[in-house]
C-alpha positions in Angstrom: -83.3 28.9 -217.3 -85.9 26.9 -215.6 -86.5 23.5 -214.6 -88.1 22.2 -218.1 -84.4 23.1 -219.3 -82.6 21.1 -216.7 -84.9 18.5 -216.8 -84.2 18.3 -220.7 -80.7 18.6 -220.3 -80.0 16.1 -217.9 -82.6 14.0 -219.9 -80.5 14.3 -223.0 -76.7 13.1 -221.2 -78.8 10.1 -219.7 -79.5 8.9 -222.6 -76.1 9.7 -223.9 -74.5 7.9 -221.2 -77.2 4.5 -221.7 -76.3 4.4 -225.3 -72.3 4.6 -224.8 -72.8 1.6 -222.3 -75.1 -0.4 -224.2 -72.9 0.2 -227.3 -70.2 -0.7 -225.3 -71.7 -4.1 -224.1 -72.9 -5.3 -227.3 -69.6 -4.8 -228.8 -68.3 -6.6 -226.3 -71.3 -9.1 -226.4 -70.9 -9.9 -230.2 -67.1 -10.3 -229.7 -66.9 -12.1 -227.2 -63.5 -14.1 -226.2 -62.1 -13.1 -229.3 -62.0 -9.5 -227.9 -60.3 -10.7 -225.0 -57.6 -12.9 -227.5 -57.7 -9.8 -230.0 -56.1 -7.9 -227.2 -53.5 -10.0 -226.1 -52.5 -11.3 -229.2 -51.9 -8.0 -230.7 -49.7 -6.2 -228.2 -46.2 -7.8 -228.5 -45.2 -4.2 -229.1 -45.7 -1.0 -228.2 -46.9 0.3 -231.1 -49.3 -3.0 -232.2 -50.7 -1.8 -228.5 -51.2 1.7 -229.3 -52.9 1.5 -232.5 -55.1 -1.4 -230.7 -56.1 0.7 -228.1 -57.1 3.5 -230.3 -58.8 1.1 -232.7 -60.7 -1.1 -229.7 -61.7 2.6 -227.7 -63.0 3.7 -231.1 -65.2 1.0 -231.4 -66.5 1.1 -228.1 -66.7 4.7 -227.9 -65.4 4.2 -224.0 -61.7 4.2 -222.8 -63.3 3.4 -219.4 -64.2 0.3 -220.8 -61.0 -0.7 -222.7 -59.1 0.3 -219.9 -61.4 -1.8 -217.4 -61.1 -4.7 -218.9 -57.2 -4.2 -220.1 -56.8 -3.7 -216.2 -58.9 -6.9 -216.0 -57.0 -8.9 -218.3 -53.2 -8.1 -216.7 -54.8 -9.6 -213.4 -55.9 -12.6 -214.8 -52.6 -12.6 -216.2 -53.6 -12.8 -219.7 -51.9 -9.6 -220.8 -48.5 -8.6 -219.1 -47.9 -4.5 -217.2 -45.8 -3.7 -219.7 -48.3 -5.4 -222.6 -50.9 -2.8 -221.1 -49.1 0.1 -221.7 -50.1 0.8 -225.5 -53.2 -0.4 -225.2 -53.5 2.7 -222.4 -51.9 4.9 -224.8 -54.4 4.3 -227.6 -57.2 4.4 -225.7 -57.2 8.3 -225.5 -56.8 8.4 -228.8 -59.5 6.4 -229.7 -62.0 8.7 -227.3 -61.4 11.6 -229.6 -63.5 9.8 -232.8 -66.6 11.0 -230.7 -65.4 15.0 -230.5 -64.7 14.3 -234.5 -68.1 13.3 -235.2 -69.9 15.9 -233.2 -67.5 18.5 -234.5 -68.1 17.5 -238.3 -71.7 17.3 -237.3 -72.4 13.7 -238.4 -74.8 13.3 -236.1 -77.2 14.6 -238.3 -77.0 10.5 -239.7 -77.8 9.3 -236.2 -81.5 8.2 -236.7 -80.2 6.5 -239.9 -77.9 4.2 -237.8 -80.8 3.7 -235.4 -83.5 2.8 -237.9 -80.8 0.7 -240.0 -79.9 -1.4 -236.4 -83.6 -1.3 -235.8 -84.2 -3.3 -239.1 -81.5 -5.7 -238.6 -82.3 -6.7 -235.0 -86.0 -7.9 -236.5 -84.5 -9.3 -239.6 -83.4 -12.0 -238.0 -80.1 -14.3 -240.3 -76.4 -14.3 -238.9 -76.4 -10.6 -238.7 -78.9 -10.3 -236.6 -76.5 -9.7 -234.0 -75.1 -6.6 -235.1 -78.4 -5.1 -235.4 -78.2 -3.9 -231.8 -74.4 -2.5 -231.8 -75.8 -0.3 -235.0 -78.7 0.9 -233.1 -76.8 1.9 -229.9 -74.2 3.8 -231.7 -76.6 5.9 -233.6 -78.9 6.5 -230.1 -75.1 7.6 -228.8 -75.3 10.7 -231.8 -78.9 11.3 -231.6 -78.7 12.0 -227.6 -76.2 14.8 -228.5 -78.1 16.4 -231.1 -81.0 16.4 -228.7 -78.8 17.8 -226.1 -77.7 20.2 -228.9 -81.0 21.3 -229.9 -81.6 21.9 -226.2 -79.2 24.1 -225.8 -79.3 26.1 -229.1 -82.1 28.7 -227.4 -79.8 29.2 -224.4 -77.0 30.5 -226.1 -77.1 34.0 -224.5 -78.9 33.2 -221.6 -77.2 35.3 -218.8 -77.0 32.3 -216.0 -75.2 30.1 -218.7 -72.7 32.6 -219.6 -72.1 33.7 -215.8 -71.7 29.4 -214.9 -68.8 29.5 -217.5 -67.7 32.8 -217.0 -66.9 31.9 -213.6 -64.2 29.2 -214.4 -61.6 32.2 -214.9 -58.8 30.2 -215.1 -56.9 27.1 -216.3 -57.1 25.3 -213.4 -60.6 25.9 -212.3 -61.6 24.7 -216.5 -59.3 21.6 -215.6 -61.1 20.4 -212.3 -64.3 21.3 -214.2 -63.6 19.1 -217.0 -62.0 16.2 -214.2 -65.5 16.7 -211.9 -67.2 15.8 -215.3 -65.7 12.8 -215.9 -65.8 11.7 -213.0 -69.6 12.0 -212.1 -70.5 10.7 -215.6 -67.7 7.7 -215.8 -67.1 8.9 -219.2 -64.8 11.3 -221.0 -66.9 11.5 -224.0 -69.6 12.9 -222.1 -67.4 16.1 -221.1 -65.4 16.2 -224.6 -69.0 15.9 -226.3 -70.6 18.4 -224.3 -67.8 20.7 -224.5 -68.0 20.5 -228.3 -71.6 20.8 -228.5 -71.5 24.3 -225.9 -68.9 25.7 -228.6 -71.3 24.7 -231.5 -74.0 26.8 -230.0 -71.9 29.3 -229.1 -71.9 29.0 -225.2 -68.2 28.6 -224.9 -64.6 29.1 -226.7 -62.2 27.1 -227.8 -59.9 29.0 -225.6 -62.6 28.5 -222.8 -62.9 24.8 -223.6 -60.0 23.0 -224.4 -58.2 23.1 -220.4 -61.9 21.2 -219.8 -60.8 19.2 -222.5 -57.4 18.2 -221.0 -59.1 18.0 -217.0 -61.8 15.3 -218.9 -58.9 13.1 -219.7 -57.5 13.4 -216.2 -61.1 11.8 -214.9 -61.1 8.5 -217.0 -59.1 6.3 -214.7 -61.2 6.9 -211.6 -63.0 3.8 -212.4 -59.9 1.7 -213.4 -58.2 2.7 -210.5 -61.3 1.5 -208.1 -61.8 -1.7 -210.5 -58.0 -2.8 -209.3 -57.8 -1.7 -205.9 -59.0 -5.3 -204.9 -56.8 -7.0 -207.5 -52.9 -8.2 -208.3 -50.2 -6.0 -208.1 -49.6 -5.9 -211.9 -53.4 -5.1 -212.6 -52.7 -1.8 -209.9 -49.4 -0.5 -211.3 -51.7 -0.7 -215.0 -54.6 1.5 -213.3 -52.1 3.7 -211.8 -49.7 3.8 -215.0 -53.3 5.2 -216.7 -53.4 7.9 -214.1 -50.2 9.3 -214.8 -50.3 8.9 -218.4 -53.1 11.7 -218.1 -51.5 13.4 -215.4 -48.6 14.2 -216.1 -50.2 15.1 -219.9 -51.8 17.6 -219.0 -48.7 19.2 -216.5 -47.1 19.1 -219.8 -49.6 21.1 -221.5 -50.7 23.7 -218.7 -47.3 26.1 -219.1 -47.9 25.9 -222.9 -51.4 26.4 -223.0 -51.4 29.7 -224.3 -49.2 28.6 -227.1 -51.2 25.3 -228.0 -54.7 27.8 -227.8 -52.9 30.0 -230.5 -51.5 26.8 -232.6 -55.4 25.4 -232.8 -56.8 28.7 -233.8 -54.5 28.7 -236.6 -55.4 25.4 -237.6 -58.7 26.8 -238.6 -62.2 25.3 -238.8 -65.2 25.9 -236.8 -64.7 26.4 -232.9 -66.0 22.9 -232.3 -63.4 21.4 -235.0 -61.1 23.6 -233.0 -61.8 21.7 -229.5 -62.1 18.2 -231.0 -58.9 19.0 -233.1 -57.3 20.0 -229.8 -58.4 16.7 -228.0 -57.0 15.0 -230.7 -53.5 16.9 -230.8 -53.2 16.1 -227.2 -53.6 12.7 -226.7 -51.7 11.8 -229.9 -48.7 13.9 -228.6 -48.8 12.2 -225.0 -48.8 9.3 -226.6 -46.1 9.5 -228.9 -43.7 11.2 -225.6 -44.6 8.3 -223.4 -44.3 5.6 -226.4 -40.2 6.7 -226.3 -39.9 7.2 -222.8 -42.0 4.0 -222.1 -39.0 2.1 -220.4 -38.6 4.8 -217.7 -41.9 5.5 -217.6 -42.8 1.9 -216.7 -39.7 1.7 -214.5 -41.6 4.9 -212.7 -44.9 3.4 -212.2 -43.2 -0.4 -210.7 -41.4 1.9 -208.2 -44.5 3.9 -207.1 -46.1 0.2 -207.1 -43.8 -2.0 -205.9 -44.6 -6.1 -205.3 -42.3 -8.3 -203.5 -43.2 -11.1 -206.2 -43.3 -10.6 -210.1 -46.4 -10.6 -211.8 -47.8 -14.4 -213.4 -48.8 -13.8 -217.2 -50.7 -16.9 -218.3 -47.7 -17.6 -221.4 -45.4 -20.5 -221.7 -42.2 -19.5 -221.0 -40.2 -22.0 -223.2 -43.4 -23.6 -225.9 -43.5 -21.7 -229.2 -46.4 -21.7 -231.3 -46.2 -23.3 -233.6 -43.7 -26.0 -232.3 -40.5 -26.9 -234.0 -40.4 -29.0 -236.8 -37.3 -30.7 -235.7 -38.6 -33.5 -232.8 -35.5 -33.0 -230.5 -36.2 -29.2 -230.6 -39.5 -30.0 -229.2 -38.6 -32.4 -226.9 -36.1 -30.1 -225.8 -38.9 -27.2 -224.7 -41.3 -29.5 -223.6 -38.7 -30.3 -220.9 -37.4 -26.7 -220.1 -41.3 -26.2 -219.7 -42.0 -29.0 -217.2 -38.6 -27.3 -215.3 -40.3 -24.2 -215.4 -43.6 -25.7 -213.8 -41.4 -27.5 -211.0 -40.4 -24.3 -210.4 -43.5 -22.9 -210.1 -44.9 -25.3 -207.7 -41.7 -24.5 -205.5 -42.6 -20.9 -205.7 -46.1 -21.3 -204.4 -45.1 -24.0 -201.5 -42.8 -21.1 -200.4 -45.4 -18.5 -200.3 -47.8 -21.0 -198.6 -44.9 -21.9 -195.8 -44.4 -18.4 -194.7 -47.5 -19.1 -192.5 -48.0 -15.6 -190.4 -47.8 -14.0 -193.9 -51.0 -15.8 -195.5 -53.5 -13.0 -195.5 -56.2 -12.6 -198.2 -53.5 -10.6 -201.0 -51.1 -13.7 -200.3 -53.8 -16.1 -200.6 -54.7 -14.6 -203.9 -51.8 -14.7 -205.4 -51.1 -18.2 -203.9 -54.2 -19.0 -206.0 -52.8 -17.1 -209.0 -50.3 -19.4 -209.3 -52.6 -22.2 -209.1 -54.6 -21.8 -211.5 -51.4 -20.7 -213.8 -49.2 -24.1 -212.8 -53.2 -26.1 -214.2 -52.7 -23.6 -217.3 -49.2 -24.7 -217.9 -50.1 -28.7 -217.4 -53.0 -27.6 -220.0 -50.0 -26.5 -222.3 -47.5 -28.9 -221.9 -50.3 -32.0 -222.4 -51.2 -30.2 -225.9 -47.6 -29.8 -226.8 -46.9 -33.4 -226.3 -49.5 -34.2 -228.2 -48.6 -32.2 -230.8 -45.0 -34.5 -230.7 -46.8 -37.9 -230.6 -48.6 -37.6 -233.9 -44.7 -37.4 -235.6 -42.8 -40.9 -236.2 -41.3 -42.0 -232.6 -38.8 -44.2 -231.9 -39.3 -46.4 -228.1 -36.8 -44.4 -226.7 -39.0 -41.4 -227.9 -41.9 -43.0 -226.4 -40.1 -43.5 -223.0 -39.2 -39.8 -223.3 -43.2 -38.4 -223.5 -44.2 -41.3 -220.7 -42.1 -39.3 -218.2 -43.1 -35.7 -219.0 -46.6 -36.4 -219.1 -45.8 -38.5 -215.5 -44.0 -35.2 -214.5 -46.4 -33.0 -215.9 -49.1 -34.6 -214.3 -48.0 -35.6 -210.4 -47.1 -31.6 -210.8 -50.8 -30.6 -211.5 -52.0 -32.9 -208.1 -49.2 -31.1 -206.3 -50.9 -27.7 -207.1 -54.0 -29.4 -206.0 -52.5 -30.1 -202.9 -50.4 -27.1 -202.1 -53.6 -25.1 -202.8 -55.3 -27.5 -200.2 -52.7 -26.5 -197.9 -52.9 -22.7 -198.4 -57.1 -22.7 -197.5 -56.2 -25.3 -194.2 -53.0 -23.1 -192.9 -55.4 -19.4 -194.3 -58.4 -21.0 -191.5 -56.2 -21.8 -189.1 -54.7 -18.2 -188.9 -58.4 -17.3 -187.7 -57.7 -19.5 -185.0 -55.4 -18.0 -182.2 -54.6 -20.7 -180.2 -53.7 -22.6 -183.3 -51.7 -20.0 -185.3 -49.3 -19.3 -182.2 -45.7 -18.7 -182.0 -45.2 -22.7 -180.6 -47.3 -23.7 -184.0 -45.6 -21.6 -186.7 -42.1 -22.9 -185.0 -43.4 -26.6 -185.2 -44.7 -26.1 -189.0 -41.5 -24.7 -190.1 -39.8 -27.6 -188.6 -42.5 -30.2 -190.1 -42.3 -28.4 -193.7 -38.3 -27.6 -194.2 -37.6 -30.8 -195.3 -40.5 -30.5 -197.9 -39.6 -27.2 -199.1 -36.0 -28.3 -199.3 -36.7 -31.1 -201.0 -38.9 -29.3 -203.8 -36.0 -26.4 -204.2 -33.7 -29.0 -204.9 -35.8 -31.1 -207.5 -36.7 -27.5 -209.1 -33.0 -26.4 -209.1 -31.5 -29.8 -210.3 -34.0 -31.0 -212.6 -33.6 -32.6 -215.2 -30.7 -34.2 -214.4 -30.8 -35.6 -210.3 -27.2 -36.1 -209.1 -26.7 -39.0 -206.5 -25.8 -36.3 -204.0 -29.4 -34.8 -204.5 -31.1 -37.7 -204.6 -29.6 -39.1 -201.1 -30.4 -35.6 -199.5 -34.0 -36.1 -200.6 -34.1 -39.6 -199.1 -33.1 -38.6 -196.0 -35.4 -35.5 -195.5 -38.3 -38.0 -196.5 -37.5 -40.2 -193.4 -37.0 -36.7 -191.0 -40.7 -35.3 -192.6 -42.1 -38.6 -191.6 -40.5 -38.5 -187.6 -41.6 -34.8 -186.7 -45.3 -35.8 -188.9 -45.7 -38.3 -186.5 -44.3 -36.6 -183.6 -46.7 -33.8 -184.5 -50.0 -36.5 -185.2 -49.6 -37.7 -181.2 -49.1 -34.2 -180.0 -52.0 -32.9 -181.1 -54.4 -36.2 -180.0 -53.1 -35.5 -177.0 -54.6 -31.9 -177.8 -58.0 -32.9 -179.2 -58.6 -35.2 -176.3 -58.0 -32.1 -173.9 -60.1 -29.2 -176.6 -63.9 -29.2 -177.9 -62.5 -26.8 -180.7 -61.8 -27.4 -184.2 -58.1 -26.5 -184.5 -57.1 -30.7 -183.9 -59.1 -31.1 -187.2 -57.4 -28.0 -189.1 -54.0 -29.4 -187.7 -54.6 -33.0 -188.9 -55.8 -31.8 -192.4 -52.5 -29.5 -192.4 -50.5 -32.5 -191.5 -52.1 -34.8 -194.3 -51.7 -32.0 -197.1 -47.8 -31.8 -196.2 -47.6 -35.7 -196.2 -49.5 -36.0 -199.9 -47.1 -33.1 -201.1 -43.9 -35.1 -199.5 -45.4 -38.2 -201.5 -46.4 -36.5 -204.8 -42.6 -35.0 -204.7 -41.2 -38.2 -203.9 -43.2 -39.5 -207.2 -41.5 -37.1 -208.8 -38.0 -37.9 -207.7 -38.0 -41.3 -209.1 -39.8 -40.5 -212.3 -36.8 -38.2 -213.0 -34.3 -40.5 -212.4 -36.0 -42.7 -215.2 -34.2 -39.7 -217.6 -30.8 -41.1 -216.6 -32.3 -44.1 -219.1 -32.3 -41.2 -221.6 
């Protein structure tokens, strides 16, 4: 062994590891938002999931990547936790195509692929664009033959044998396989290298399949860094990924003696043996953690646990497509404009716990945000939808209010977000933030918050016993908001710092909110016109 060989070798995985990214980013690149919609649309169960995992990760060639952006999707709330779960599953799966292909030795078609994408790219016409997704995947088969064809003369070579001669034992061939994938970001490196050292003869399946099993443990390294700065929901998916292989391969370690045995008996090649092995394994995790996936997600929630559910970016009451009968949509329409009431409520609470507004409560304050404008976004297309259909005046009357509703709920978001970033600067201001402050807002914003529970809770009918309570907790906000105003002029006129102006803008975002609610409460009682 010399440096020309290691040179050559590591020359060989580089170029492995370029083409799996750049085949995965042209995939990606030529799909484009229909990836993203492919994905969510088909994982209403957990076997739609699965097979789209393993179909997706095929394509790709990289769990790392369907997993990344899975994990990516579930924080912007696009996908739900448990929505993840197949698409996890099936992502092992889909890795083992590579071992497959290496192990039947269709590599040997790689420059075919490359020259084929070559030809398209300079073509030109609407297939252009799959010229470089061809070319990538074929560079991805040709770097293993090279890496093949590098190792072929080495076969015997007494440093070689000793290096795998010194993983002895399962666990050591585990770790070896986990530090693999974990240096290289992929498991397809590993599993393809693996398969390649048994083609030449370096290594046996008995040798190679617990590196097999310790590759999979080193996907979700990368997942799990991706979501450590995201939601709770995008986390418990990272983590969920991490166990999924873990406890996988504690499974399989007291029965891999047996499961060696089972895949020698299979037959084929000692490369078709490892790849057939990689394949065995994922596809029997996933089908045990397919039944058990109600505990199994229960497990991961528990190890992960958020004080607030996670936001997925669905309506909770709008079908698609919308009934044919109109009072059936009508009917929706208004359970969805509920919904967003409630919604707004939800994030004015988590903006009023003031000492509580750090940067993860800020984001998901600003989660919900940008949900409450994606429900708005809903509801508008729904009523439109409902206008195009023969309406009576009182049906008219009915679509005036909820888009009235609809809308004064979107400015309220506005608002309440406007809120969050004035109270989230004002924590950095010590003086400001004090125990005498946080008393005084919670005495300023009660009858707000009150005001906005009830309107959530009673909508869409208002009783007169609501509607007086409301009143009167208008004229209290607007005594302590001016009590508060001449306090803190007092302050300003006796301070050179900037908390009088975060106080005042504070003060203004609670009055807009007390005025946009107020909106509200008499657009509602309109529906007593019903």
């Amino acid at each position: 062994m010399d440096w020309q060989f290691i040179f050559a070798l590591f020359s060989g995985i580089i170029l492995f590891l370029y083409g799996i990214e750049q085949f995965s980013g042209e995939i990606q690149h030529v799909a484009g938002k229909r990836f993203r919609n492919f994905l969510q649309r088909y994982t209403r169960t957990r076997f739609h999931g699965t097979i789209l995992g393993a179909l997706v990760t095929a394509l790709v060639q990289s769990s790392t990547a369907t997993t990344v952006i899975t994990v990516g999707l579930v924080n912007a709330g696009t996908l739900s936790f448990i929505g993840s779960l197949g698409i996890i599953f099936g992502a092992n799966i889909g890795t083992t195509i590579t071992a497959q292909l290496v192990a039947f030795k269709l590599t040997a078609f790689a420059p075919v692929f490359m020259v084929i994408g070559f030809l398209i790219s300079i073509a030109g016409g609407r297939w252009r664009a799959f010229g470089k997704p061809v070319f990538y995947f074929g560079l991805v088969f040709f770097s293993l033959n090279l890496v093949s064809s590098i190792l072929a003369p080495y076969q015997n070579d007494p440093m070689l044998v000793g290096i795998v001669a010194s993983l002895d034992n399962v666990f050591l061939e585990i770790l070896a396989g986990f530090i693999i994938t974990s240096i290289f970001q992929s498991s397809s490196v590993a599993v393809g290298l693996i398969v390649i050292m048994a083609m030449n003869g370096l290594i046996t399946p008995a040798e190679g399949i617990p590196i097999v099993l310790g590759a999979n443990l080193g996907t979700p390294t990368t997942a799990l860094l991706v979501a450590s700065r995201m939601n709770t929901a995008a986390k418990r998916t990272a983590v969920a990924q991490f166990l999924f292989n873990l406890i996988g391969v504690l499974i399989f370690i007291p029965v891999m003696g047996p499961f060696s045995t089972l895949i020698t008996d299979l037959g084929g090649s000692p490369a078709q043996q490892i790849a057939n092995a990689h394949f065995i394994f994922n596809i029997t995790c996933a089908i045990i953690f397919l039944v058990l996936l109600g505990p199994f997600a229960a497990l991961v929630q528990k190890l992960v646990p958020g004080e607030y559910g996670e936001i997925v970016f669905l309506p909770v009451h709008l079908t698609k497509p919308l009934p044919s009968d109109k009072n059936l949509c009508f009917g929706q329409i208004q359970e969805e404009v509920a919904h967003l009431i409630q919604k707004n409520a939800r994030m004015m609470k988590r903006v009023f716990q003031i000492e509580k507004t750090d940067k993860r409560e800020k984001s998901e304050i600003k989660h919900l945000h940008e949900y409450i404008h994606y429900l708005t976004g809903e509801i508008d297309e729904a009523i439109a939808i409902v206008s195009k259909a023969d309406l009576t005046q009182e049906d008219a009357g009915k679509i005036a209010v909820l888009i009235r509703i609809s809308d004064l709920s979107h400015q309220m978001a506005d608002q309440i977000w406007y809120l969050c970033e004035k109270v989230h600067k004002g924590r950095k201001i010590p003086d400001l933030i004090s125990e005498e402050f946080v008393n005084g807002f919670t005495t300023i914003t009660t009858p707000v918050l009150e005001n906005l529970t009830l309107l959530s809770e009673s909508f869409p009918s208002l009783p007169k016993t609501i509607d007086e309570t409301m009143r009167i907790n208008d004229s209290l906000l607007r005594d302590r908001v001016n009590q508060h105003y001449g306090m803190h002029i007092r302050k300003m006129a006796d301070s050179d710092d900037e908390s009088g102006t975060i106080m005042y803008g504070i003060l203004s975002a609670i009055e807009q909110i007390s005025v946009t609610i107020r909106e509200i409460r008499k657009t509602v009682l309109l529906i007593k016109e019903w």
